[in-house]
C-alpha atoms as one frame of an Amber mdcrd trajectory, in Angstrom:
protein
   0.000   0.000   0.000   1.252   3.382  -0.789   0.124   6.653   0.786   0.482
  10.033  -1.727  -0.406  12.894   0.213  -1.368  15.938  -2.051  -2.713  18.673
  -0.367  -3.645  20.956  -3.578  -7.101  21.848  -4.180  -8.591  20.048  -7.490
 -11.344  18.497  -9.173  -9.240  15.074 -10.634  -6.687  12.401  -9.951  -4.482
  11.493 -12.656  -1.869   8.725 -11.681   0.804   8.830 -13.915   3.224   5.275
 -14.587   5.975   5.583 -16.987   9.500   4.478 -17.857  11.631   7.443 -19.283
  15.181   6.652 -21.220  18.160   7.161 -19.415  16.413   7.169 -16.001  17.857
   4.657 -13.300  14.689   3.111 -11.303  15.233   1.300  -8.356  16.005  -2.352
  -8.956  12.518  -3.526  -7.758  10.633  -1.340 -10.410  10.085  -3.639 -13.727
  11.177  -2.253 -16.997   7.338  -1.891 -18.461   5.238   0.822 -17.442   2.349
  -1.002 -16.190  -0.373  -0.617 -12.752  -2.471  -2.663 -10.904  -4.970  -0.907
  -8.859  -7.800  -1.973  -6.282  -8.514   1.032  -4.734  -8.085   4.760  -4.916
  -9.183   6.913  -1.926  -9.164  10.583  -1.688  -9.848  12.780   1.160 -10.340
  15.997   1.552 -12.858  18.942   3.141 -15.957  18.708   2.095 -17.039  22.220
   2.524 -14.977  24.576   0.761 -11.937  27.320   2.618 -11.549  25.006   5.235
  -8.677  22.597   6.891  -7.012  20.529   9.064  -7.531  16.850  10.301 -11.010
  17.076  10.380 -11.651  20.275   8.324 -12.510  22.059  11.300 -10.012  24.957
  10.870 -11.441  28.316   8.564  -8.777  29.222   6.012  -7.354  32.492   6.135
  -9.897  35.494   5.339  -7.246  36.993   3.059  -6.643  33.930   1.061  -8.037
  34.100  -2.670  -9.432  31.045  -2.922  -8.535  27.745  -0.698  -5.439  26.795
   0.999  -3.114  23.816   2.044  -5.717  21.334   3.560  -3.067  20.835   6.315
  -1.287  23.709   7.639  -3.629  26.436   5.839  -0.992  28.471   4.116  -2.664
  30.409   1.254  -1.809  29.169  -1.972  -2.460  32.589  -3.397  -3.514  35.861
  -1.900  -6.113  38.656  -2.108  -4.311  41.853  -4.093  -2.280  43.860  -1.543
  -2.082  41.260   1.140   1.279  39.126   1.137   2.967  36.195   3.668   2.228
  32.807   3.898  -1.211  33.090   5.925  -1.709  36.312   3.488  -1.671  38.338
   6.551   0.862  40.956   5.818  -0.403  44.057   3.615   1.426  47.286   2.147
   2.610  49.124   5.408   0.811  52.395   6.503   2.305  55.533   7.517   0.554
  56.643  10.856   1.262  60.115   9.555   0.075  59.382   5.979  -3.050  60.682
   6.490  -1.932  63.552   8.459  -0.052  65.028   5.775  -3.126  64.839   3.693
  -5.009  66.566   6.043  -2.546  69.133   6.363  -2.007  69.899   2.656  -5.087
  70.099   2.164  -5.803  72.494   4.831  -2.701  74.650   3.657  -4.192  74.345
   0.671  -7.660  75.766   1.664  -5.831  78.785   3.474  -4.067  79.840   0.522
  -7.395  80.380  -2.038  -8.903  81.856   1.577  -6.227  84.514   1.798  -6.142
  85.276  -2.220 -10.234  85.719  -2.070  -9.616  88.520   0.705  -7.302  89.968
  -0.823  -9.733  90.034  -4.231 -12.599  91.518  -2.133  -9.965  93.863  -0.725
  -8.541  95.428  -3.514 -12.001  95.553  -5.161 -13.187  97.312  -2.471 -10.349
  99.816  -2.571 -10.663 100.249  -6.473 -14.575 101.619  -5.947 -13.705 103.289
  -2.976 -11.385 105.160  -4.984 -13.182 105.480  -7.741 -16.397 106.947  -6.302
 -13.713 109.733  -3.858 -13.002 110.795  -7.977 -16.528 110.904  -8.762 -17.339
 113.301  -5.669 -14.043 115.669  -6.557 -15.031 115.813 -10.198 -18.906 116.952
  -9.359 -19.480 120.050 -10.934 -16.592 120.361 -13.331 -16.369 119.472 -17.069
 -14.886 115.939 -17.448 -13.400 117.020 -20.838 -10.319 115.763 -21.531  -8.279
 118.854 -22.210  -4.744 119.599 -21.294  -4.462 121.877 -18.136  -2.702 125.072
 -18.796  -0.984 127.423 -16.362   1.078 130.151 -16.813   3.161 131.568 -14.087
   5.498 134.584 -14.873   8.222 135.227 -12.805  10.909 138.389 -12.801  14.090
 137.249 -13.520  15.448 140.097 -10.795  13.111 138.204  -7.980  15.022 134.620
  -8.740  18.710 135.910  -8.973  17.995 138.029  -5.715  16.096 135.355  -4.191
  18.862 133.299  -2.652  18.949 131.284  -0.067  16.541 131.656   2.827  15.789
 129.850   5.878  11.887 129.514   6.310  11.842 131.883   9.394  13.446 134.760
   7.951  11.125 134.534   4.782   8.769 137.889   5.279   7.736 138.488   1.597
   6.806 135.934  -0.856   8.728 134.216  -3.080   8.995 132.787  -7.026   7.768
 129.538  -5.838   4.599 131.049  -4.256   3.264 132.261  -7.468   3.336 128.795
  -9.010   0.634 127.302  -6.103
């Protein structure tokens, strides 16, 4: 009797018998390929993702499919989980989502600050514009060139000098041009 142990999952048994060329057997093997067989029994779980001696044992939650009907090591696992019981997944940065948080909230200060200064400067802009609008009340808003003519002796500017302001009794060139 002969005991095979395969502990893969699968829906058939093939037994294979052959003889391959240059391929020492042991010396009790015959040179044919040939079987005799009474009896073929397989075991295994009957309900599915679980194992152990008497399939009492859950596989792994992060295990795709089923695992070794044995031990219970994943034969493949679930995307981002790794290790043999698939219980190791992509490591997480305690901070990660703190500098998330943070850039987004830098982020949300920034367009804060440029909107106040928007409502700012618009605010200054028809502030200033409507001080123009109460000066220019009244007057023609013609665009014409402002002309003003000061005359000024020659004598009173090469006489003039130098003057500090509190010995300045009588008025000077410059007083004309105001």
């Amino acid at each position: 009797m002969v005991n095979i142990s395969c502990p893969l999952h699968g829906r058939y048994v093939i037994y294979y018998n052959e003889r391959l060329p240059d391929i020492n057997y042991p010396s009790d093997y015959s040179t044919d390929a040939y079987i005799e067989l009474c009896e073929v029994e397989v075991y295994g779980c009957s309900m599915p993702r679980r194992y152990g001696p008497d399939c009492s044992l859950s596989c792994p939650v992060n295990c795709e499919d089923y695992c070794h009907i044995q031990t219970g090591i994943c034969f493949e696992c679930k995307p981002g989980k790794k290790g043999a019981f698939c219980e190791q997944g992509p490591a997480k940065d305690a901070t990660d989502w703190r500098s998330r948080f943070y850039g987004v909230l830098a982020a949300l200060c920034v367009c804060i600050a440029m909107f106040m200064m928007f409502i700012v400067a618009m605010f200054l802009r028809r502030r200033s514009s409507s001080g123009m609008d109460r000066e220019n009340k009244g007057k023609d808003n013609k665009d014409e060139p402002c002309n003003i003519s000061v005359t000024v002796k020659a004598e009173e500017i090469i006489n003039s000098g130098y003057q500090g302001l509190e010995d300045q009794n009588e008025s000077s060139a410059y007083d004309f041009i105001r």
